[in-house]
C-alpha positions as CSV (number, residue, x, y, z in Angstrom):
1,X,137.7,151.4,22.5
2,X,135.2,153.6,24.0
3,X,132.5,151.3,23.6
4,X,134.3,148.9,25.3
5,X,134.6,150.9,28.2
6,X,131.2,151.9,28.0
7,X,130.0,147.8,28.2
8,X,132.8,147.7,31.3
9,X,131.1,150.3,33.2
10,X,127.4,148.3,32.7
11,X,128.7,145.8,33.4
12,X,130.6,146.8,36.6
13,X,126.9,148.8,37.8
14,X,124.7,145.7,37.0
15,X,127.7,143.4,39.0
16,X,127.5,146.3,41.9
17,X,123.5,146.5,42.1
18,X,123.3,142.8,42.3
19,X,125.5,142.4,45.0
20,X,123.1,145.5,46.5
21,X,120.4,143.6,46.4
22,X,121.8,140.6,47.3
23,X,123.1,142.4,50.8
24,X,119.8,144.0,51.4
25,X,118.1,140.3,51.1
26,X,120.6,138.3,53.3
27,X,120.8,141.0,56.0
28,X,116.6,140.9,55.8
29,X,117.0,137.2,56.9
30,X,120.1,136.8,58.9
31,X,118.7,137.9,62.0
32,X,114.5,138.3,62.2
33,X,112.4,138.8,65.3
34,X,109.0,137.6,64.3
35,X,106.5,140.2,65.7
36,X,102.8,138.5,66.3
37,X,100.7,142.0,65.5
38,X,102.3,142.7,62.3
39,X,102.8,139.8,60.9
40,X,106.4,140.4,59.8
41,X,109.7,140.6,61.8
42,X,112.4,143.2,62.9
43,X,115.7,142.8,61.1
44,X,118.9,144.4,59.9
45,X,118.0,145.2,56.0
46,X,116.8,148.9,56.6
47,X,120.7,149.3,57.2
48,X,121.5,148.1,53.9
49,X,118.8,150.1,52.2
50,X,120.6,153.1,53.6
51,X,124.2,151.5,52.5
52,X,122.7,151.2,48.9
53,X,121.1,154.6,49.1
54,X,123.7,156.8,50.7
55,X,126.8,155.2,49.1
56,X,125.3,154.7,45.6
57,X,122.5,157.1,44.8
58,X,118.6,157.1,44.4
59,X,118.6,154.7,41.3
60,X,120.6,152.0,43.3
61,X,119.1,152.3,46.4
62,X,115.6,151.9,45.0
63,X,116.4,148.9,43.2
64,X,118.4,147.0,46.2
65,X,115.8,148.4,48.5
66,X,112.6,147.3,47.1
67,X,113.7,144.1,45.5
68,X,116.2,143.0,47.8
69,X,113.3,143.3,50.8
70,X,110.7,141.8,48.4
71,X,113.2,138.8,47.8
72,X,113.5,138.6,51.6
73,X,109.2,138.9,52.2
74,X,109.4,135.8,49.5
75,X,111.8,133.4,50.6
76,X,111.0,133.5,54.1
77,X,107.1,133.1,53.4
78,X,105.8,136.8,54.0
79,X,104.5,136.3,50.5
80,X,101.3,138.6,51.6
81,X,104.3,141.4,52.3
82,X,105.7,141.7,48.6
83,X,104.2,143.2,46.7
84,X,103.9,146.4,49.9
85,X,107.5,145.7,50.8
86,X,108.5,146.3,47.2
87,X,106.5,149.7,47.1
88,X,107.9,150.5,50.6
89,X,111.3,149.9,50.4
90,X,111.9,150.5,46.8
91,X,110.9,154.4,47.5
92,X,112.2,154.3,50.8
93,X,115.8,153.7,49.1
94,X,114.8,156.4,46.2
95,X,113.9,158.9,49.0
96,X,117.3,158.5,50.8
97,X,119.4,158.5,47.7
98,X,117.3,161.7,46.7
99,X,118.1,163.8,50.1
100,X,121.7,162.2,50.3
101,X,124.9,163.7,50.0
102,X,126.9,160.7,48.1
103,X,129.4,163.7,47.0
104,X,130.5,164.2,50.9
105,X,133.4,162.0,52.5
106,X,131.9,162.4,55.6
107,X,129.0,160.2,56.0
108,X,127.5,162.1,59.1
109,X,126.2,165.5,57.7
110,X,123.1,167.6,57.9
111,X,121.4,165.9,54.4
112,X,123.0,162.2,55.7
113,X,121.2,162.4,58.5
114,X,118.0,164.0,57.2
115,X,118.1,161.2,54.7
116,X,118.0,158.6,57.8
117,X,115.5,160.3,59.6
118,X,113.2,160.6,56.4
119,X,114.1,156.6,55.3
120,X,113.3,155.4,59.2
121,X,109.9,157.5,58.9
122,X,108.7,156.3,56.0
123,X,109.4,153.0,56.7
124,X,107.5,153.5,59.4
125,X,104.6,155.5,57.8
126,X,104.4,153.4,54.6
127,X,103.7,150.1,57.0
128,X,101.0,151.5,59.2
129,X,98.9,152.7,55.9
130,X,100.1,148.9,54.1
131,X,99.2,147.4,57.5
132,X,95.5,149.9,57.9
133,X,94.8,148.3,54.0
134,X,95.7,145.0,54.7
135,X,94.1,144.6,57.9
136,X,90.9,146.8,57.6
137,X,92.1,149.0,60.5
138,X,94.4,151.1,61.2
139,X,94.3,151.0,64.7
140,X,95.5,147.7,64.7
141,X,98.0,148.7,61.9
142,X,99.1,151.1,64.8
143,X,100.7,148.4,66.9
144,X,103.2,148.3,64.3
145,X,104.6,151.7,64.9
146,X,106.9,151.0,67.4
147,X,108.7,147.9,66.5
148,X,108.8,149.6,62.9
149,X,110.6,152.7,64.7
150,X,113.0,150.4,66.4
151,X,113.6,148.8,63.2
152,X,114.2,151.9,61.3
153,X,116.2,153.9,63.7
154,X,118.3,151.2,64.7
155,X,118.9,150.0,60.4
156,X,120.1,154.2,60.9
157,X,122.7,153.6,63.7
158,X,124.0,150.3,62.3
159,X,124.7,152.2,58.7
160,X,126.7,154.8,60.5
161,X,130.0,152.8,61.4
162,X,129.9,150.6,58.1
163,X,129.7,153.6,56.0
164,X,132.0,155.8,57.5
165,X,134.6,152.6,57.2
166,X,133.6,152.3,53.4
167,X,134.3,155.7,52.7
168,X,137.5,155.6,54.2
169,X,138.8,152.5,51.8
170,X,140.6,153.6,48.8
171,X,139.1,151.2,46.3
172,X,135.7,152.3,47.3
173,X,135.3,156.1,45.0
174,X,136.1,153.6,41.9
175,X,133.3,151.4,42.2
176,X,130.2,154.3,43.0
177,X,128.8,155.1,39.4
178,X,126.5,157.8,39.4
């Protein structure tokens, strides 16, 4: 009997983390804004990255993040993005689930929002050095900063709402394996 369970609840976390990843890649290319100088786009996933992170923990929101955003980079033809995206995102989503407080019901808290701050940043951070390699400079990588930051900040904002309405939903503490 336990081993049953024990197959139930892998299989329940592998179900969960595909769906993760799954949400982090369609909300990547839903909506993109192409930007010229960096050669990538602005777009909703960073909110899902902090979704997977906050709500799920480091593991999950590594996985979702990096190969969710990696999936996106590939399908819409950012194929020179992957393999930095994966890096990128995948600890991005560690970091958060790292500083995060998964154990508090409210979603806005000091380590909540210190995880946003830190996920935004290195977004942010982890870009301009992928873009400085990629490109040979990094003053040209630095005209990614700012649509980066809006990306980031904005992915922040956008969690906010959807997370606080998770964590209100009864089914929702049943389905977050640690």
């Amino acid at each position: 009997m336990m081993n049953r369970q024990l197959q139930s609840n892998k299989i329940q976390d592998l179900t969960i983390l595909g769906l993760l990843i799954a949400l982090v890649a369609v909300s990547t290319m839903l909506i993109k804004i192409p930007v010229v100088s960096t050669e990538g786009y602005i777009h909703l996933g960073d909110s899902m990255i902090f979704l997977a992170s906050i709500m799920f923990g480091k593991k999950k929101g590594a996985i979702a993040g990096g190969l969710g955003s990696a999936m996106a980079d590939l399908l819409l033809g950012y194929t020179h993005w992957i393999l930095p995206t994966l890096i990128i995102k995948g600890l991005m989503g560690y970091g958060i689930g790292a500083i995060s407080d998964q154990e508090n019901d409210n979603i806005i808290n000091f380590r909540n929002s210190g995880a946003l701050v830190f996920g935004a940043s290195w977004m942010v951070f982890g870009y301009f050095i992928a873009g400085g390699i990629m490109k040979g400079s990094f003053v040209v990588s630095a005209t990614s900063i700012p649509a980066n930051l809006v990306q980031g900040f904005v992915g922040a904002l956008l969690f906010i709402p959807i997370g606080i309405a998770l964590k209100k939903t009864k089914y929702f503490k049943q389905y977050v394996l640690k």
